[in-house]
C-alpha positions in Angstrom: -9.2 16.6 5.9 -10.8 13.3 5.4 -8.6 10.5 4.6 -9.1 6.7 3.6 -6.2 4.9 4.5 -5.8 0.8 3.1 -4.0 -1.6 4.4 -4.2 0.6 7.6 -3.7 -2.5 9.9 -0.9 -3.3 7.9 2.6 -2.1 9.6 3.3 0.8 7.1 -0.3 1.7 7.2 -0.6 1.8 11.0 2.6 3.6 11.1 1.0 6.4 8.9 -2.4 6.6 11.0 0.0 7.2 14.2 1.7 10.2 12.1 -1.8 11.3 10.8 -3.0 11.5 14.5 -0.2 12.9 15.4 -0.9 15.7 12.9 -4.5 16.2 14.5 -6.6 13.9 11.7 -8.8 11.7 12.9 -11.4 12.0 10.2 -10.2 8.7 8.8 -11.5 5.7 7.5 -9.3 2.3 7.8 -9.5 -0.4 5.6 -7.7 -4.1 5.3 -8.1 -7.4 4.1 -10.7 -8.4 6.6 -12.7 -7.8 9.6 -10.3 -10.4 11.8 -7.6 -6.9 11.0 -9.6 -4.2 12.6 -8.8 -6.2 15.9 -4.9 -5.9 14.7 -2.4 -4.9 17.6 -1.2 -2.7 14.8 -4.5 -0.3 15.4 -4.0 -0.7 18.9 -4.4 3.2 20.1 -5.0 5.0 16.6 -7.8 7.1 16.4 -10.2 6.7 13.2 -14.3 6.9 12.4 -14.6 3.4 10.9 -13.0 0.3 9.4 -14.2 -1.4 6.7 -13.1 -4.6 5.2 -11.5 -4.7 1.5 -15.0 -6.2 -0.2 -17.3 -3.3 2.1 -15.7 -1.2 0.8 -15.3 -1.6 -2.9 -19.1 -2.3 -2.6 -19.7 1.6 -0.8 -17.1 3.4 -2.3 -19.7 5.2 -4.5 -21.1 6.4 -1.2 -17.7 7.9 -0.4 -17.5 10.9 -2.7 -18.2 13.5 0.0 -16.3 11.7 2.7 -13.3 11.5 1.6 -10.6 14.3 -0.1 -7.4 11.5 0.1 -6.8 7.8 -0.2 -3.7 6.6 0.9 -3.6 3.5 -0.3 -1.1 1.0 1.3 -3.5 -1.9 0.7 -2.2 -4.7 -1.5 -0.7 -8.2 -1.2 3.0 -7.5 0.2 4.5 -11.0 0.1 7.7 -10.7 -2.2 7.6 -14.4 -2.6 4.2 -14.8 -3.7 3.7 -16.5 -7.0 -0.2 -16.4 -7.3 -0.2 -14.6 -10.4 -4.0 -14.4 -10.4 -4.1 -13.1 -6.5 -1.2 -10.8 -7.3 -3.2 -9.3 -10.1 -6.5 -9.1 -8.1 -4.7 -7.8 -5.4 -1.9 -5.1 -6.5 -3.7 -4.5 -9.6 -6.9 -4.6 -10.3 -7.9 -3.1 -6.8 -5.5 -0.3 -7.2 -6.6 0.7 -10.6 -10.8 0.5 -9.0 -9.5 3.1 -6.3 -7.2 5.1 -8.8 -10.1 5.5 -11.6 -12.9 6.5 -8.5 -10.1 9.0 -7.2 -9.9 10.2 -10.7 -13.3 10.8 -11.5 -14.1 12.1 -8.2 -11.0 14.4 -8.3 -10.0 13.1 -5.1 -5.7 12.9 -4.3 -4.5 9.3 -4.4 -1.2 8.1 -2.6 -0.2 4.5 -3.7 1.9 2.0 -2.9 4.6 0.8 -5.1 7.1 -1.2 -4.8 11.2 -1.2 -4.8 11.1 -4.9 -6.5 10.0 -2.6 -9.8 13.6 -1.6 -10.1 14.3 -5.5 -10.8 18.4 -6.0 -10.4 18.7 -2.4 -10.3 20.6 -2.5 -13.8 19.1 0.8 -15.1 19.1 2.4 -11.7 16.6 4.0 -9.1 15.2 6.1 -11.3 11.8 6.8 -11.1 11.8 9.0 -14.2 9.1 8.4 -16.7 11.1 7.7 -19.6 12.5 4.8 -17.2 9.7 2.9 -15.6 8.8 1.4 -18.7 12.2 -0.1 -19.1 12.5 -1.7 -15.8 12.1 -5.2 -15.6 11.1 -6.4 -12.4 12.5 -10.0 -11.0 9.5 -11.9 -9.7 5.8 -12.0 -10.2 5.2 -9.5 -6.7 7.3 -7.0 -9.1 5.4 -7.2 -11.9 1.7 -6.4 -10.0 3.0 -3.2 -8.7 5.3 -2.3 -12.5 1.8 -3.1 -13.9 0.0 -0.2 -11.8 2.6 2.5 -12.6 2.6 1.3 -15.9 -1.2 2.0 -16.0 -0.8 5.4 -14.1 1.5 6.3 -16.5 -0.9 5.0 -19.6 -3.4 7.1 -18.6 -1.0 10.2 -18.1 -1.9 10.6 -14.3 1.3 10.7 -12.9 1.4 14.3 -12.5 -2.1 13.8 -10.4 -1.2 10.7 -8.3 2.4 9.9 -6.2 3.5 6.1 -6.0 6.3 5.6 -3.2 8.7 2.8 -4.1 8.9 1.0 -0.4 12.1 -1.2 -0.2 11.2 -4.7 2.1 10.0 -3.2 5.7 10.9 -5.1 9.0 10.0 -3.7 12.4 9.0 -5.5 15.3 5.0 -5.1 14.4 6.2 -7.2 11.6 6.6 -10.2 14.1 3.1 -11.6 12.8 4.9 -12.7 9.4 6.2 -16.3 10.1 8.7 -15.2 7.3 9.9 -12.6 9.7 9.9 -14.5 12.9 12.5 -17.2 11.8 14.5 -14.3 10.0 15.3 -12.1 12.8 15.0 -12.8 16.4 13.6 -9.8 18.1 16.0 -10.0 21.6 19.1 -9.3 19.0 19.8 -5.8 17.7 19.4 -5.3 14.1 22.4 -3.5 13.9 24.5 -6.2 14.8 23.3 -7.9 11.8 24.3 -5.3 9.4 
């Protein structure tokens, strides 16, 4: 199996390659924001063929139709706090939907990142039912990219050919690079004794 995997530098992403190497695959292709990520401590002992920056590789990906059977694509802007609606839209949109529609033309599976935040104040529930995506009403602009993607899979009747997972906020200690993070949670005291 040959497997593209974005935002692979990314802690969710890099988490994932481990598993994937784990499982034998190697016959990846990594890519992030940027070439500054491939030197992430994230990728730090994951095996993959090559790493590619965001832009490289929406400029090759018509080269990639017989190197690749599966993106997993965990690529996207994941600040919960951003309010860039443009970036947010570039980012969590618009570059989902390029990879979605090259998956679907190519026949190729695509794994995507969603987002918990689509579930707003969770007044209709966790339900990730068709019939009630459309009425959830996310709370803040980060929500809205990623109800705008499964809105669009949806539109275009490919949820049946695609699988979004609906990732609540992450922390781990990789996570440490987010200043956001750092002051949050000091890494010396156990989570648990937060909870």
């Amino acid at each position: 199996m040959r497997v593209l995997v974005t935002g692979g530098a990314g802690f969710i992403g890099s988490c994932l390659l481990a598993k994937l190497n784990s499982m034998g695959i190697k016959d990846i292709i990594v890519t992030d924001a940027d070439r500054r990520s491939k030197e992430s401590k994230n990728l730090s002992g994951k095996k993959f063929n090559d790493y590619l920056d965001r832009d490289s590789l929406i400029k090759n990906l018509g080269r990639l139709k017989n190197s690749v059977d599966l993106i997993i694509h965990f690529g996207a802007c994941t600040s919960t706090i951003e309010r860039d609606i443009s970036y947010l839209t570039n980012n969590n949109f618009l570059y989902s939907k390029e990879l979605a529609e090259w998956s679907a033309r190519n026949r190729k599976r695509f794994l995507y990142a969603s987002s918990a935040s689509t579930y707003g104040g969770g007044e209709k529930g966790y339900s990730d039912s068709d019939e009630v995506t459309p009425t959830l009403k996310p709370l803040n602009p980060y929500g809205d990219s990623k109800q705008q993607f499964d809105m669009w899979v949806l539109q275009n009747k490919l949820q049946n050919e695609f699988v979004g997972f609906k990732f609540f906020n992450v922390y781990a200690i990789p996570n440490l690079h987010c200043p956001l993070f750092g002051k949050a949670v000091n890494p010396d005291e156990p989570l648990s004794d937060k909870l």
